[in-house]
C-alpha positions in Angstrom: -206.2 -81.6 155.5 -206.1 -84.1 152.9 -202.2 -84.3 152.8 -203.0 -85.8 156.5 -205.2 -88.8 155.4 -202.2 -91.0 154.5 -201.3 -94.7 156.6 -197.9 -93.8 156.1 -197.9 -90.3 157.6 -200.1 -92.2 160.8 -197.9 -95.2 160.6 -194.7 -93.0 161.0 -196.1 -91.1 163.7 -197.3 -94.0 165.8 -193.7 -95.9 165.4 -191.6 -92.7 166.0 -193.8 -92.4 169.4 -193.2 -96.4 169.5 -189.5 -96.2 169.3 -189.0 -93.2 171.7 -191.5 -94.4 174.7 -189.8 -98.3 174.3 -186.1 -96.4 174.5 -187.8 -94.8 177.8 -187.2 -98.0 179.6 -183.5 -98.1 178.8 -182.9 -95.9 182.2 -179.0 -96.3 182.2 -178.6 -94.9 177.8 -181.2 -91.7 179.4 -178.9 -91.4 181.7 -175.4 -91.3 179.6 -177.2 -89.4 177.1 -178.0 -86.3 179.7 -174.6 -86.1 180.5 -173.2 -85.9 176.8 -171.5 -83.3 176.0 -172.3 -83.2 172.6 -176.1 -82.7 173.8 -176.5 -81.2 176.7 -174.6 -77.7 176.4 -174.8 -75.0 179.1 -178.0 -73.9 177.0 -180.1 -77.1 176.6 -178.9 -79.1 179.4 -182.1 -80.3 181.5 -180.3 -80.3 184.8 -179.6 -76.6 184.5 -183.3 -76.2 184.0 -184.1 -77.8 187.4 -181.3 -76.0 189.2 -182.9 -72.4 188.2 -186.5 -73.8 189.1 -185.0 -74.7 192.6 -183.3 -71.5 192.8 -186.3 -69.7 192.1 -189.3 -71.3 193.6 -187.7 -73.6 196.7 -185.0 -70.9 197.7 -187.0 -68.0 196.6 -183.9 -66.2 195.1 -183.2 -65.7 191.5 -182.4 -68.2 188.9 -179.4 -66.3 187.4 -177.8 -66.7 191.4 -174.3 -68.2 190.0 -173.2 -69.0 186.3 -175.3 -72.3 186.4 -178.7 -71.0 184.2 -178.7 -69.7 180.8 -182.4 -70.1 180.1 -184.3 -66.5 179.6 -187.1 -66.1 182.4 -190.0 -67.5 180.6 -188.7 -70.3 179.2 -187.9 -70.8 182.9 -191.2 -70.1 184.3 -192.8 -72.8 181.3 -190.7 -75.1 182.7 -191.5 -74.6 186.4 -195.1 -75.1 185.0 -194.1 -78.3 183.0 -192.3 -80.1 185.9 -196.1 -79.2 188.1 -198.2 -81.1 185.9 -196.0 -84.0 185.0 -193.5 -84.0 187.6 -189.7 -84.7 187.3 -190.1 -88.1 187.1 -193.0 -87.9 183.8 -191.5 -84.9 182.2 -189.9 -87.6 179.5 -193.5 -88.0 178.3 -193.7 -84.2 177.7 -190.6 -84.1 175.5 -191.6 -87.3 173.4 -195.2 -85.4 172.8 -193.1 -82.2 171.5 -190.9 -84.3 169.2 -193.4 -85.9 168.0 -195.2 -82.1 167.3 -192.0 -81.2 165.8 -192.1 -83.8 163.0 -196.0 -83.0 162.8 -194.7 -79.6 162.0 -191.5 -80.5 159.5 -194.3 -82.7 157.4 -197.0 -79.8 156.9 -193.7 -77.1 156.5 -191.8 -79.4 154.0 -195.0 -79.7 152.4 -195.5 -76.2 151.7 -192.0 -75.5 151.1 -192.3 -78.0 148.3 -195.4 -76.6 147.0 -194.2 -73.0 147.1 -191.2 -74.2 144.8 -193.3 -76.2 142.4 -195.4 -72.8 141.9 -192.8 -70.7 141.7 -191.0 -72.8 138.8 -194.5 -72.8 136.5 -195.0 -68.9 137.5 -191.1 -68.2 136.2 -192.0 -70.7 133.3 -195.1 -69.0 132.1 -193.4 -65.6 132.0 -190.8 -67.1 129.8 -188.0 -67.3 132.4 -186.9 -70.2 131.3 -187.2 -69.8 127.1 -183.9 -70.9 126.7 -184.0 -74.0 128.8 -186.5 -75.0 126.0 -184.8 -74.2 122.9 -181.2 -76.0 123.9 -180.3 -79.0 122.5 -181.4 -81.4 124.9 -184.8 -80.4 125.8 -185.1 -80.9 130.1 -189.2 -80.8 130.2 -188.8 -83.0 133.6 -185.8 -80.6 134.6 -188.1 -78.2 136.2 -190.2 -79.7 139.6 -194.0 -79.9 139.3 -196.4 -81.7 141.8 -196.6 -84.8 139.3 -192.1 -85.2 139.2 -191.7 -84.2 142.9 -194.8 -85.3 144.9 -195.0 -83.2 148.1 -196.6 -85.9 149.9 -194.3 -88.6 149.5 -191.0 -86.3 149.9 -192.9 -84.7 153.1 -193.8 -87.9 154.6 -189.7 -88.9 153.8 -188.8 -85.5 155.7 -190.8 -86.6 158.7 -189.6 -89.9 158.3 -185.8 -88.4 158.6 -186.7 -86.6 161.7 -188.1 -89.4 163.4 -185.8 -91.9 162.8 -182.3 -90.1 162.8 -180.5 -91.2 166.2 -179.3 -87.2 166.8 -182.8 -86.3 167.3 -183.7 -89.5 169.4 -180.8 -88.9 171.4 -181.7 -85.4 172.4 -185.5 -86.7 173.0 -184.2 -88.9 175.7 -181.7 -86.6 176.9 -184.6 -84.6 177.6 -182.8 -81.7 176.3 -184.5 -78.3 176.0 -183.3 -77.6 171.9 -186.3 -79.5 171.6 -188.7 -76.8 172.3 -186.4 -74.5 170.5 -186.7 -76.4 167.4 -190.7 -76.2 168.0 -191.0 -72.2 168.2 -188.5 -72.4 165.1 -190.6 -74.9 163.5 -194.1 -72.5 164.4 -192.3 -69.6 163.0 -191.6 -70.8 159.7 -194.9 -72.8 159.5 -196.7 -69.2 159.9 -194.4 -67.5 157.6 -194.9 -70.1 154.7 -198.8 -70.0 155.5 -198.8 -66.0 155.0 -199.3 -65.0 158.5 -196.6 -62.5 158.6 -197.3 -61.1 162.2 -197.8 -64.8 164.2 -194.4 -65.6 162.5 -192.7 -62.3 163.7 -193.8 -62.8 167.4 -192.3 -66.6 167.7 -188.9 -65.7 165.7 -188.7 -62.6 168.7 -189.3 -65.6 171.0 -186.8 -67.6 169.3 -184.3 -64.9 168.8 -184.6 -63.9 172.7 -183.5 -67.4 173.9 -180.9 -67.7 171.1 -179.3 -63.9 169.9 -178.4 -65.9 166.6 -182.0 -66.2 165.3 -182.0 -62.2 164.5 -180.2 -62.8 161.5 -183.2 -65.1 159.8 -185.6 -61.8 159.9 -183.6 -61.0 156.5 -184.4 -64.6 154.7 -187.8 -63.4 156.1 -188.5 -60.5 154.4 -186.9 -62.2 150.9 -189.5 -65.0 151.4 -192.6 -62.1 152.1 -191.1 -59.9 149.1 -191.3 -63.5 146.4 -194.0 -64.0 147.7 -195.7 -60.5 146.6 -194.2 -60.9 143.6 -196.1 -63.9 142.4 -199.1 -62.8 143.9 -198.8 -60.1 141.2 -198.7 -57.6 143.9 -197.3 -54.3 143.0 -194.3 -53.3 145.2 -193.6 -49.8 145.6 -190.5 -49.4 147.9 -188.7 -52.4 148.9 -186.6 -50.0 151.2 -190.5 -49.5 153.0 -191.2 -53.5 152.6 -187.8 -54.1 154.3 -187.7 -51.0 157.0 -191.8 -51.7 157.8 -191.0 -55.8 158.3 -187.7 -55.0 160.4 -189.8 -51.9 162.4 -192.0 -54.8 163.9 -189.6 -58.1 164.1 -187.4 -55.4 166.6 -190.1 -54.4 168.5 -191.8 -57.6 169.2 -188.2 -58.1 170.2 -187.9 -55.8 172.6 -191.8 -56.9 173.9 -190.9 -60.1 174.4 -187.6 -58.7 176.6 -189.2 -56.3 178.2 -191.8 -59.2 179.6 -188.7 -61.0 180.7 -187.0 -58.3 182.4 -190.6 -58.0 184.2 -190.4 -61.5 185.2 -187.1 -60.6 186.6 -188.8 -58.1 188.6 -186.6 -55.7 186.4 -183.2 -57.5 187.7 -181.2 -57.1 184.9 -178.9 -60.1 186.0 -180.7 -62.0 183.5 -179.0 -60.6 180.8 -175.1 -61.4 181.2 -176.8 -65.1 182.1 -178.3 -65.4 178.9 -177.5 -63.1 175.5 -173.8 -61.7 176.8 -173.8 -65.6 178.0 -173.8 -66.6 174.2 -172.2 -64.0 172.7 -169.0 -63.6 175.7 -168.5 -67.8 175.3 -167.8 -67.8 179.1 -168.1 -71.3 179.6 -165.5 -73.4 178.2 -166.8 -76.4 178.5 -166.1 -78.7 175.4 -168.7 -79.3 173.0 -169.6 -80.4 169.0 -168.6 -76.6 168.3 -165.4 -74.1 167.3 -165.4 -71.7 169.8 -164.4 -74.0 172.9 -160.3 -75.1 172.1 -159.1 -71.8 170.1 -160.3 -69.9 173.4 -159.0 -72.4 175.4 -155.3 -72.5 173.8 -155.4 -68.5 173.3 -153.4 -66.0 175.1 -155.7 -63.6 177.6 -155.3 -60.7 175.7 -156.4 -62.1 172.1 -159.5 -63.5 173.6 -161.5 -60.1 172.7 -160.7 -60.1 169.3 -161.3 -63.6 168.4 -164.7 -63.8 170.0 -165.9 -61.2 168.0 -164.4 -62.6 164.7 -165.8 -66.3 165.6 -169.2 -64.3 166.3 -169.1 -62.4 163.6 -169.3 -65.5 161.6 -173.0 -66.0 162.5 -173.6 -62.8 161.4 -172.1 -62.0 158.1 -173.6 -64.1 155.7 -176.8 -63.3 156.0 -177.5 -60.6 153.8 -175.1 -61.8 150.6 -176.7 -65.1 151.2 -180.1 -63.5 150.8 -179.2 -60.9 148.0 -177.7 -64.3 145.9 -180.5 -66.2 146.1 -183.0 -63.8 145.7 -185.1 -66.1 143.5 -184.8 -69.1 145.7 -186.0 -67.8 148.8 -186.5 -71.1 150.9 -182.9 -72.8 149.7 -181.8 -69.3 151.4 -183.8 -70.5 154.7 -182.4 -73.8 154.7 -179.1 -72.7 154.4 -179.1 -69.7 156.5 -180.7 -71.9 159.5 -178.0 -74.8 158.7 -174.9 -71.9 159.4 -176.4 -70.9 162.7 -176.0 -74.4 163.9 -172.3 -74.6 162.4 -171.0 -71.3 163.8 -173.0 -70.6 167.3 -170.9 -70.8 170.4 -172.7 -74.0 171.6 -174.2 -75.8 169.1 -176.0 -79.4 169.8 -176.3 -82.1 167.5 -179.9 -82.3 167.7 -179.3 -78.9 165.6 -177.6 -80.4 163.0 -180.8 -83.3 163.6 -183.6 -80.5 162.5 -181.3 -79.5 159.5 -180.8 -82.7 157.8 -184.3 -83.4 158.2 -185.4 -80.9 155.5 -182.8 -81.7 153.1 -185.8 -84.2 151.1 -187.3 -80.8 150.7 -184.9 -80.1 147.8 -184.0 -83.3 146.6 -184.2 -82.3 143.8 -180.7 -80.4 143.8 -178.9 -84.1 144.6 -178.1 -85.1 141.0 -176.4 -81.6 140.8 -174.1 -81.8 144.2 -170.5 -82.9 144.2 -169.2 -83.8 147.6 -172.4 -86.3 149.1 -170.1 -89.0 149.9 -167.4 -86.9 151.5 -169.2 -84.8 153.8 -172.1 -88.0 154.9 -168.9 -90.0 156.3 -167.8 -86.7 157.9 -171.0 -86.4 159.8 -170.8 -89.7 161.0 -166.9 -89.8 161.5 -168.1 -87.2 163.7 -170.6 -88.8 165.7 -169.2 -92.1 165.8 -165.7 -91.2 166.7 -166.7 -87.7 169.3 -167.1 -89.9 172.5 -164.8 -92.7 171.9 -162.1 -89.4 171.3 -163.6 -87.6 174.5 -163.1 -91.4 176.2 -159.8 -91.3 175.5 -159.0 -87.9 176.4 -160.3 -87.8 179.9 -161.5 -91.6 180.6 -158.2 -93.6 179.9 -156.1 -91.0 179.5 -154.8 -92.2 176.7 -155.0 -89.3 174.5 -155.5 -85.1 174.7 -158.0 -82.5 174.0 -156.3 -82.7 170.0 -158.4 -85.8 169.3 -161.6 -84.3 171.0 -161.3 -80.9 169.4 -160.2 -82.8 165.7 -163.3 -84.9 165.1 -165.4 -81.6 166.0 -163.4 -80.0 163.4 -164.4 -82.8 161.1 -168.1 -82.7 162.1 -168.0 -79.1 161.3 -166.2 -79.0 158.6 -169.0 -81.6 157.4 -171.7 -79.5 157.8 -170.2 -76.7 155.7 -169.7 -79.2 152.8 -173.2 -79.8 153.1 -174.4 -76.3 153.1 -171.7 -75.6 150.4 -172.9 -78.4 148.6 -176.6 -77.5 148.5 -175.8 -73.5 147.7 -173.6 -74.4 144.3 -176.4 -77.4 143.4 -178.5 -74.7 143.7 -176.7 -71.9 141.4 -175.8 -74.6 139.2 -180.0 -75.6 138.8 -180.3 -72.2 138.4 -177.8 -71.5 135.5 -179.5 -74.6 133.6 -182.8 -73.0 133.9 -181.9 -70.0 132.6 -179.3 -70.7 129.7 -180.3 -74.1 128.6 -178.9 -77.2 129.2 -176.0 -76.9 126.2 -172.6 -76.6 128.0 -171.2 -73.2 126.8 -167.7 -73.4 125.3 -164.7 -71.6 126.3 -162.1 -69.7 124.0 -160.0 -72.7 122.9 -163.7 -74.4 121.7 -164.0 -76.9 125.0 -166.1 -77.2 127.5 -166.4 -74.6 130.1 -166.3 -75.3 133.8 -169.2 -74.5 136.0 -167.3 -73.1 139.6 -168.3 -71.4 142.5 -167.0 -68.0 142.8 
């Protein structure tokens, strides 16, 4: 607990709780907020929440009656509980108390994140993984991170920092938007799976995964992170094909647990089902938002539609296992970046997303010097946000412009966030090359300089 006994880790707490109970009293920015499209989608939007509590508790019908609720059953019965004890009017409190949780929880997680990496660099180094970093010319003895060259208190406390201060995460606090307890089940899984309890981890990712489908994928970085993990502990691995087929065994079945407990709920109504995952993965609703999927199927011929859902979708799938089988040795950059593409290519994404993301980019700080394109893709993010409702103002306010200028800054906004996640995977081959061949630039046939690209 002693990385807790800090003013500054206090201090930050008390004024991120400051700033979002004084924004509290700006009832008329609460209120524009909840009905931003760019955070309140189909699948975090609050009023949707209430509608499918009404439904089910005041007109004692199901939740999923319409194509209003996209909530899975026990999120929905939590929140029917939620809205008891504090009431409609004092739920804000409730959702200031689990931001302020969730930046409790990316402190202790950056934390260990850092630690981990520091560890694994002086394990790799004693081995001799890195003789040749040593004998080049220009000797990098501060290249590699330790605990005295990259304090995990101070770049922990500037994580938190970032998530309590960056205005995508305070607008979706007062928006009272419901990604907020999504981030917090993401944020308990990872803070059990970099703690070593393997199980606890695997029960909220099923939870996770059931209210998003995209969240499967990240059982794959899992199992990386649990096999590096092994491997500095010294711990002989037998199979990875039984690692990988025992860790996937369980992740699918408390799965299907936790579906099987909401299809109880239901009362085994399997309605539930096209409201929620065929929901997500069909992209019925076409309402415009910060993501790709809304104008291409909008524009599109009836009869293409199929196809291109399934090749937008199949986009949040793919990358998973490359990803993971590249950066086997760097099994937390392959979290970051894994969780950072689910945000970019899910059918509704929310800016608070792209909020939880940023927010552990201090975690490897360490890959800045090394990235290329951190001036063009920060004044794409906030092109982006700056520029999505005056464009969306435009379009269907004044009337003075189309669905072109909404749909071309959340091009922009996307395209930023793949520069970013582009940016940190080729810093983080390009870290990795160093280590391993030195730091003396290797020459080419005609005696110059080679060029270090991304292939």
């Amino acid at each position: 607990m002693s990385k807790y006994r800090s003013s500054g880790f206090f201090g930050a707490l008390f004024l991120g709780a400051f700033t979002r109970l004084f924004l509290t009293t700006n009832q008329p920015l609460r209120q524009w907020l909840q009905n931003r499209l760019e955070i309140s989608t189909p699948l975090t939007s609050w009023n949707r929440v209430l509608e499918g509590v009404y439904l089910k508790w005041s007109l004692n019908s199901s939740s999923y009656d319409g194509d209003l609720v996209h909530e899975i059953p026990m999120m929905i019965n939590i929140y029917h509980y939620l809205i008891q004890l504090f009431t409609n009017r004092h739920i804000i409190y409730f959702f200031i108390l689990i931001d302020c949780l969730n930046s409790i929880l990316v402190y202790t997680i950056s934390y260990k994140i850092i630690q981990f990496n520091c560890i694994m660099e002086n394990f790799n180094k004693t081995n001799g993984k890195y003789a040749r970093l040593f004998e080049s010319k220009e000797k990098k003895y501060d290249f590699l991170i330790t605990e005295k060259n990259f304090k995990p208190i101070f770049w922990s406390l500037f994580a938190m920092v970032c998530y309590l201060f960056n205005p995508l995460n305070l607008a979706c606090c007062m928006s009272q938007t419901t990604v907020l307890i999504q981030h917090f089940v993401l944020l308990i899984w990872l803070n059990f799976l970099l703690n070593g309890k393997i199980f606890m981890s695997y029960i909220f990712l099923a939870i996770h995964a059931n209210i998003a489908v995209y969240s499967l994928v990240l059982i794959v970085p899992s199992i990386s992170f649990i096999r590096q993990k092994k491997i500095f502990k010294r711990k002989q691995i037998k199979s990875e094909f039984n690692l990988i087929s025992k860790h996937a065994t369980v992740f699918v079945l408390l799965f299907a647990c936790v579906f099987m407990f909401n299809l109880y709920l239901e009362n085994f109504n399997t309605r539930f089902i096209d409201c929620t995952y065929l929901f997500i993965l069909k992209v019925r609703d076409l309402v415009p938002n910060m993501g790709l999927f809304w104008y291409f199927l909008t524009e599109m011929f009836d009869h293409f539609i199929t196809f291109f859902i399934y090749v937008f979708q199949l986009n949040a799938f793919l990358y998973s296992i490359p990803l993971t089988l590249r950066l086997k040795n760097e099994p937390l950059v392959n979290l970051l970046i894994q969780i950072g593409l689910l945000y970019v290519f899910k059918s509704y994404p929310n800016i608070g997303e792209t909020g939880l993301f940023t927010s552990f980019l201090p975690c490897v700080a360490y890959l800045f010097p090394l990235m290329r394109n951190v001036l063009v893709f920060t004044c794409m993010l906030i092109a982006g946000m700056v520029l999505a409702p005056i464009m969306f103002y435009l379009w269907l306010g004044s009337g003075g412009g189309n669905a072109n200028f909404y749909f071309a800054i959340t091009l922009v906004y996307s395209v930023g966030q793949i520069f970013l996640l582009v940016d940190v995977f080729y810093a983080c081959l390009k870290r990795e090359f160093i280590k391993l061949n030195g730091s003396n630039v290797p020459l080419n046939t005609d005696g110059k300089p080679a060029n270090f690209t991304l292939e």
